[in-house]
GUVOVO-260634 format. One record per residue (C-alpha): residue in one letter; y, x, z. Coordinates in steps of 0.1 Angstrom, whole numbers. Each point is the difference from the previous one (the first is absolute). Layout:
% GUVOVO-260634
PT resn    py    px    pz
PT    A     Y     X     Z
...
//
This chain:
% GUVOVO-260634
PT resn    py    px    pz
PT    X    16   106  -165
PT    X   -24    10    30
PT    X    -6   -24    26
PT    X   -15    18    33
PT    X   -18   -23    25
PT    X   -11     1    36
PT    X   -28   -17     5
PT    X   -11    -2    42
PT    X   -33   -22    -4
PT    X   -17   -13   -29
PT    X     5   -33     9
PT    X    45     2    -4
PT    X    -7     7   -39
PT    X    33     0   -23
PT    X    -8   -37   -13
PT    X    26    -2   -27
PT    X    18    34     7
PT    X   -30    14   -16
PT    X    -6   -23   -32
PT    X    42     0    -4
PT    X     2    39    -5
PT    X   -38    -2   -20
PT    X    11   -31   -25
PT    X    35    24    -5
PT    X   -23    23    -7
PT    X    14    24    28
PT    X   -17    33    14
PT    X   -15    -8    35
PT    X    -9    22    30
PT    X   -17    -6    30
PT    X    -1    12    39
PT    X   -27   -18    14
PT    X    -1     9    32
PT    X   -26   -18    18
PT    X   -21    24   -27
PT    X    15    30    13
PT    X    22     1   -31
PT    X    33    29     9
PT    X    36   -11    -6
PT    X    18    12   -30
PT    X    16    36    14
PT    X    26    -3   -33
PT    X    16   -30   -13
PT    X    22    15   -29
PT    X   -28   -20   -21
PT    X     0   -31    17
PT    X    26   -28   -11
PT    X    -9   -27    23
PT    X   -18     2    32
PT    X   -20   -28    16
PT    X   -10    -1    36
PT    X   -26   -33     7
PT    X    -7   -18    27
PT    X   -26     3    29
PT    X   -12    -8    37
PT    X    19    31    13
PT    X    37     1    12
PT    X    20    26    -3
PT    X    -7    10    36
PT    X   -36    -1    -8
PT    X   -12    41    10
PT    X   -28    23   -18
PT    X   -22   -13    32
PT    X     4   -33    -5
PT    X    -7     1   -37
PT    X    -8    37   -16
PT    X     3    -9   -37
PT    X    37   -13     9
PT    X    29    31     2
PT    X    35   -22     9
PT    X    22    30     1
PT    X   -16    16   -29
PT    X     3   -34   -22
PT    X    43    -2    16
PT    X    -1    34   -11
PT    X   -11    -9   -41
PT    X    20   -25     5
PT    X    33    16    10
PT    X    -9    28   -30
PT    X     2   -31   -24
PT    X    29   -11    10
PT    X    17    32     3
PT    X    -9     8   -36
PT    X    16   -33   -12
PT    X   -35   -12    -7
PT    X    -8   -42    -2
PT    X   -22    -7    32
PT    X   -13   -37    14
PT    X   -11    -4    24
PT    X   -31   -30     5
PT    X     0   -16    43
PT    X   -14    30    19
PT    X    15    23   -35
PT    X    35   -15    14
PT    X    -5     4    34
PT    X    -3    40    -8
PT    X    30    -2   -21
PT    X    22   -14    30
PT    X   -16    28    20
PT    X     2    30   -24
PT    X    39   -14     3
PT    X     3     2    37
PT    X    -4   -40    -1
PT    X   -30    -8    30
PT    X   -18   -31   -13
PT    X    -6   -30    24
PT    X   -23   -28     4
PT    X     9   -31   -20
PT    X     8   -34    19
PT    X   -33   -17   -17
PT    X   -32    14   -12
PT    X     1    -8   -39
PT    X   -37   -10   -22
PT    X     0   -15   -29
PT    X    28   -14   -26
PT    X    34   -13    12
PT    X    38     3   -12
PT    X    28    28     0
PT    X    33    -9    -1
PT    X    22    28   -19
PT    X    32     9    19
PT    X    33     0   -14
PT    X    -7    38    -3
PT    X   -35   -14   -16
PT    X    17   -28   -27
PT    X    25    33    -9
PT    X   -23    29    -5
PT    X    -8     5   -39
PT    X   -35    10     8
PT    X   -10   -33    15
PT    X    24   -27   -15
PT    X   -33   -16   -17
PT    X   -14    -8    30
PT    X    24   -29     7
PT    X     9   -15    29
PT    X   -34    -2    18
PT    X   -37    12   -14
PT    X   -32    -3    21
PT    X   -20    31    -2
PT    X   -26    17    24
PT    X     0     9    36
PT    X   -22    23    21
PT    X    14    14    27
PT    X    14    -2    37
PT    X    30    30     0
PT    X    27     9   -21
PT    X    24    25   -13
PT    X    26    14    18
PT    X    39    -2   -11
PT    X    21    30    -5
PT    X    37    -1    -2
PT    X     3    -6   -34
PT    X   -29   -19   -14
PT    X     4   -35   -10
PT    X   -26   -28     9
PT    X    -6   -17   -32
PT    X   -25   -29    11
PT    X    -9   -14    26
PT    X   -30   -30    12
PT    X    -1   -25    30
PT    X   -24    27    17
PT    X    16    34    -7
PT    X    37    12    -3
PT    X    -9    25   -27
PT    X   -21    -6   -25
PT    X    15    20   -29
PT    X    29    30    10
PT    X    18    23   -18
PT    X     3    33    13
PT    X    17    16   -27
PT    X     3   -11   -37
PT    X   -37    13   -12
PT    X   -14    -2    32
PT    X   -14   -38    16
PT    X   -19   -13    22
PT    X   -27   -32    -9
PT    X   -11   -10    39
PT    X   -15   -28   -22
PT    X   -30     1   -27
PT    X    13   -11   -36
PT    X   -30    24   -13
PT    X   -27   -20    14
PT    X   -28   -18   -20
PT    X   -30   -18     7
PT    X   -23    33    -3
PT    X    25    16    24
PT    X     2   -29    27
PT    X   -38    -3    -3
PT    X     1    34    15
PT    X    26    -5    26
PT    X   -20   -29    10
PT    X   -33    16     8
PT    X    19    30    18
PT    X    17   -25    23
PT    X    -9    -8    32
PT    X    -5   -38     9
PT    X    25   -16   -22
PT    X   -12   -30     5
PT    X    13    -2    32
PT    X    31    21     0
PT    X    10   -30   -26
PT    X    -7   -23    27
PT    X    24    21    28
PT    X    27    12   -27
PT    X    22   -24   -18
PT    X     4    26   -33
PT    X   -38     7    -5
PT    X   -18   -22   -21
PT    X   -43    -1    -2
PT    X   -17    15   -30
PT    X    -5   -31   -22
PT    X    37    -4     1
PT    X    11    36   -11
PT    X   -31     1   -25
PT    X    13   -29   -19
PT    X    33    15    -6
PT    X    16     7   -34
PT    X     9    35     2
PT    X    14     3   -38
PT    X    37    -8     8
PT    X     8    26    26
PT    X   -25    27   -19
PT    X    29    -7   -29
PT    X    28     4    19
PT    X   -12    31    14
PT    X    -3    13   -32
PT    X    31   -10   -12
PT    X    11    19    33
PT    X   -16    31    -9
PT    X    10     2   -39
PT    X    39    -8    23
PT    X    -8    30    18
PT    X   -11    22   -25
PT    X    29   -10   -21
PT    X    25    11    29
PT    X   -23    34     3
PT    X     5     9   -33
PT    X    39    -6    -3
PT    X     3    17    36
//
């Protein structure tokens, strides 16, 4: 298997995308582009594809940010899924996936920091890839939009602050608005790349201060993300 990421800033690492596909002992390929790192141009090698998270939006422009291409990243993107490829996409990573789909992302209702629930949908409770999650799982959050829907996709979770927290746009491709990959050497990042959280978890009900999201236990939602992926790949391989 090759698992291709996009990495937009050092600080939105893979977390437990990364040590998933190394502990399966998978081949791994990065496009780091806040290091000027190019897109893949093919991807009859690449099995799954991987788009991270990030401060841009999709509507963020080559002014704004130079080391972030939207339309070329829609455009890898809508290869992928063209070529029957696996693709994931991780909060800003599903925003583009909505968007390479003619699906405009939107702001969510609350700014989300820190660990809270999802609730899975009926959709959620019924699709084979997430049926281990249960009924509801607290994971990670880090993030103020959200994907857009197309006519088809299914919204598979969903928390008190945001309508869409996992969707489905076709059956290897989803969306994870929320974090399950994070860990404390990733949040440790996100923390000292964020601006004044302790007040923003003083004005927003769904962000919580530093202390609170370092003493987490990240090791349940890292294993049901990987239970995810080996789903995934499972479904890739019988596709």
């Amino acid at each position: 298997m090759q698992i291709h990421f996009v990495q937009h800033e050092s600080f939105e690492a893979p977390g437990a995308y990364l040590l998933w596909a190394e502990e399966r002992g998978y081949s791994v390929s990065f496009s780091k582009v806040y290091q000027g790192d190019a897109l893949p141009s093919a991807v009859e090698n690449l099995d799954i594809l991987v788009v991270l998270g990030g401060p841009q939006s999709p509507s963020t422009t080559k002014a704004e940010c130079p080391h972030f291409d939207s339309l070329a990243e829609q455009a890898l993107i809508k290869k992928c899924v063209k070529a029957g490829k696996a693709v994931v996409g991780v909060c800003l990573g599903s925003q583009l996936i909505g968007e390479a789909l003619n699906a405009p992302h939107s702001h969510s209702p609350e700014r989300e920091i820190g660990n809270f629930p999802i609730q899975l949908t009926e959709a959620g409770k019924q699709d084979k890839l997430l049926t281990h999650f249960g009924d509801t799982l607290t994971v990670g959050h880090w993030h103020n939009d959200m994907p857009g829907l197309t006519a088809n996709v299914q919204i598979l979770a969903v928390s008190k602050g945001c309508p869409r927290q996992i969707v489905k746009y076709a059956d290897l491709v989803y969306g994870f608005q929320c974090h399950p990959e994070l860990n404390a050497d990733v949040v440790k990042a996100l923390i000292e790349n964020e601006t004044d959280l302790a007040g923003q978890s003083q004005r927003h009900q769904f962000v919580q201060d530093a202390a609170t999201i370092l003493s987490f236990d990240y090791r349940e939602m890292n294993a049901k993300l990987y239970q995810f992926l080996d789903n995934l790949v499972a479904a890739y391989q019988s596709s």
